[in-house]
C-alpha positions in Angstrom: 176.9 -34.1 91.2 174.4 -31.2 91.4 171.2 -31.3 89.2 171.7 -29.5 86.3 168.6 -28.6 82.8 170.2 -29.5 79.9 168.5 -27.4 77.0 167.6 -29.5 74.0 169.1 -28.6 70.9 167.3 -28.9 67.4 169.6 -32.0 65.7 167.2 -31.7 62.4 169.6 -29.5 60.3 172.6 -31.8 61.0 170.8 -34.5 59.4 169.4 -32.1 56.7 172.9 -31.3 56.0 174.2 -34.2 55.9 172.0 -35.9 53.2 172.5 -32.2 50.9 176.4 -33.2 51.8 175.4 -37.2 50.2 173.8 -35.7 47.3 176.5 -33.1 46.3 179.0 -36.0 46.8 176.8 -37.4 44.4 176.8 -35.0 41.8 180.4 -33.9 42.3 181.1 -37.6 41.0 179.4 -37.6 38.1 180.7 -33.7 37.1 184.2 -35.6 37.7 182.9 -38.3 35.0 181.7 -35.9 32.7 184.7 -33.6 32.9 187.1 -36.6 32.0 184.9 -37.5 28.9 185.6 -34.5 27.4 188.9 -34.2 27.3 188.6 -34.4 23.4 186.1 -31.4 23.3 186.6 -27.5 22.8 188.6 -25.8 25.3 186.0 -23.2 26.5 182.8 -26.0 27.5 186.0 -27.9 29.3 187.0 -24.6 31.4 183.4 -24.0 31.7 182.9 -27.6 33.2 185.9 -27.8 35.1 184.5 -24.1 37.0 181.5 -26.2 37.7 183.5 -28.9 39.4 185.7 -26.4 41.5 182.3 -24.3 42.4 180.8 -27.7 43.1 183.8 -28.9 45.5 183.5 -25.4 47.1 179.6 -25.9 48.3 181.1 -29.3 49.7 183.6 -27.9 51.8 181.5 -25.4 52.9 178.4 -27.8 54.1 180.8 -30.0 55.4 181.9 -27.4 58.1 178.5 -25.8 58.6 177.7 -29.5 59.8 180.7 -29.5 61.8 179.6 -27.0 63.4 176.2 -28.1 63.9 177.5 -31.3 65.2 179.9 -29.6 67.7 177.1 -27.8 69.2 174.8 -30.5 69.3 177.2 -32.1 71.1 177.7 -29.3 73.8 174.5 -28.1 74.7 173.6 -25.4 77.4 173.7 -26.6 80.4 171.6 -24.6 83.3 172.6 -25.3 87.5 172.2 -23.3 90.2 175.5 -21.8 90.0 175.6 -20.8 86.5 175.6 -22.1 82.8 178.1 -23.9 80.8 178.1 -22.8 77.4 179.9 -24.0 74.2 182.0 -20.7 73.0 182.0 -21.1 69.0 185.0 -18.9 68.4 187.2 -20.1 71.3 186.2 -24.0 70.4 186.0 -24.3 74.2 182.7 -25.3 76.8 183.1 -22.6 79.1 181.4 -22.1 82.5 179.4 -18.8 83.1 178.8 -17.7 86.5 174.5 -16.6 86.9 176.5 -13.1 88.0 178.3 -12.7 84.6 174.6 -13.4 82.3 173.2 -10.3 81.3 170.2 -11.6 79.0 168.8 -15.3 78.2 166.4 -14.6 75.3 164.7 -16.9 72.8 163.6 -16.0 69.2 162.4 -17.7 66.0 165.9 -17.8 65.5 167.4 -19.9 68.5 168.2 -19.2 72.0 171.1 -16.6 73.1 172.9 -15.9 75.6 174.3 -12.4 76.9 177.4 -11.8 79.0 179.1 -9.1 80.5 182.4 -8.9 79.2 182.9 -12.3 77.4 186.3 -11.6 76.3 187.3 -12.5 80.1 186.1 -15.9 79.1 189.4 -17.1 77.1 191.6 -15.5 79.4 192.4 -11.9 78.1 193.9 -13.5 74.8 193.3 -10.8 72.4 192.9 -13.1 69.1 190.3 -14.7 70.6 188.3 -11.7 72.2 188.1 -10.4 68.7 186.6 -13.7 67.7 184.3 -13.6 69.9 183.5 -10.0 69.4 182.8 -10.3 65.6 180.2 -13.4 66.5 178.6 -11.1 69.1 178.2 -9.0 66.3 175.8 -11.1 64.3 174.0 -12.3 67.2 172.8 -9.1 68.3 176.0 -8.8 71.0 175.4 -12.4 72.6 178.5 -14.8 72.3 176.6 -18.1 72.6 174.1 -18.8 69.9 172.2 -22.2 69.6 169.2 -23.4 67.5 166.4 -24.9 69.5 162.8 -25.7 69.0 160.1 -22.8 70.0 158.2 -25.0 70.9 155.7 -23.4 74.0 156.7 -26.5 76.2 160.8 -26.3 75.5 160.7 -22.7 75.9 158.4 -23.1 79.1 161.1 -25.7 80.6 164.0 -22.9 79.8 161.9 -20.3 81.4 161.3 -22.5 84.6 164.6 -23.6 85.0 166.3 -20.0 84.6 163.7 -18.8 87.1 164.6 -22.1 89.8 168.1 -22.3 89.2 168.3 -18.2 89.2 166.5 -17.3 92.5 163.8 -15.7 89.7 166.6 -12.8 88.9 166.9 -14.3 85.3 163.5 -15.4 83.0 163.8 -16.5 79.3 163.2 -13.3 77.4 161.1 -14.5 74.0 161.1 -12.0 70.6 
């Protein structure tokens, strides 16, 4: 097995999220209890309240898979060795290996740590759905395909910035915004 730096991903907002998801649950419940004591009252306040419960179940869903998310990646950190980086691909649900040839940028900002590729739709295999997947997430990350939030911490980054450089040959340092 060769030696690889695994980057340490921030686990905070998973836990964050899923207290917000407890708490909504929460609420959601009692708007449920509430909404079936007025069955008896005016039509409008009960389509008002029942708009509140659908908007309510809504936020839910949507936290829930935000978390998912955060969980997936959490779970599937960068991984840095001297013959490239495996990296979790968000649109293509797949950890993919990317060779130190194919890594364009490895830059860190308040925001998290991306990576850049050359041509990362050859990482799923020239399917097409996929590519545009990746291509739309590029998009929002400033054209990297592999996005994770870590801590900018001067010691963290410092480890990145030494590995990239060891595993690397020194072609590749972290790039910090």
């Amino acid at each position: 097995m060769e030696p690889e730096y695994v980057v340490t991903v921030k686990r905070w907002p998973a836990f964050l999220l899923g207290v917000l998801l407890i708490v909504l649950v929460g609420l959601l419940a009692a708007e449920a209890f509430l909404l079936a004591g007025l069955s008896s009252a005016d039509g409008g306040l009960l389509a008002a309240f029942a708009l509140i419960v659908v908007g309510s179940v809504a936020v839910i869903a949507l936290a829930g898979w935000s978390m998912l998310r955060l969980i997936t990646v959490i779970r599937h950190p960068p991984r840095l060795t001297a013959q490239g980086m495996r990296l979790w691909l968000i649109p293509a649900s797949a950890y993919v290996f990317v060779p130190w040839s194919q890594i364009t940028a490895v830059r860190a900002t308040t925001k998290g740590l991306f990576v850049h590729v050359d041509r990362p739709d050859v990482l799923v295999d020239g399917d097409q759905q996929q590519a545009r997947k990746i291509s739309r997430f590029a998009r929002r990350y400033h054209g990297a395909p592999f996005a994770y939030p870590i801590s900018n911490s001067r010691a963290g980054l410092d480890g990145i910035d030494h590995a990239l450089r060891g595993y690397t040959n020194g072609h590749h340092a972290l790039q910090r915004n």
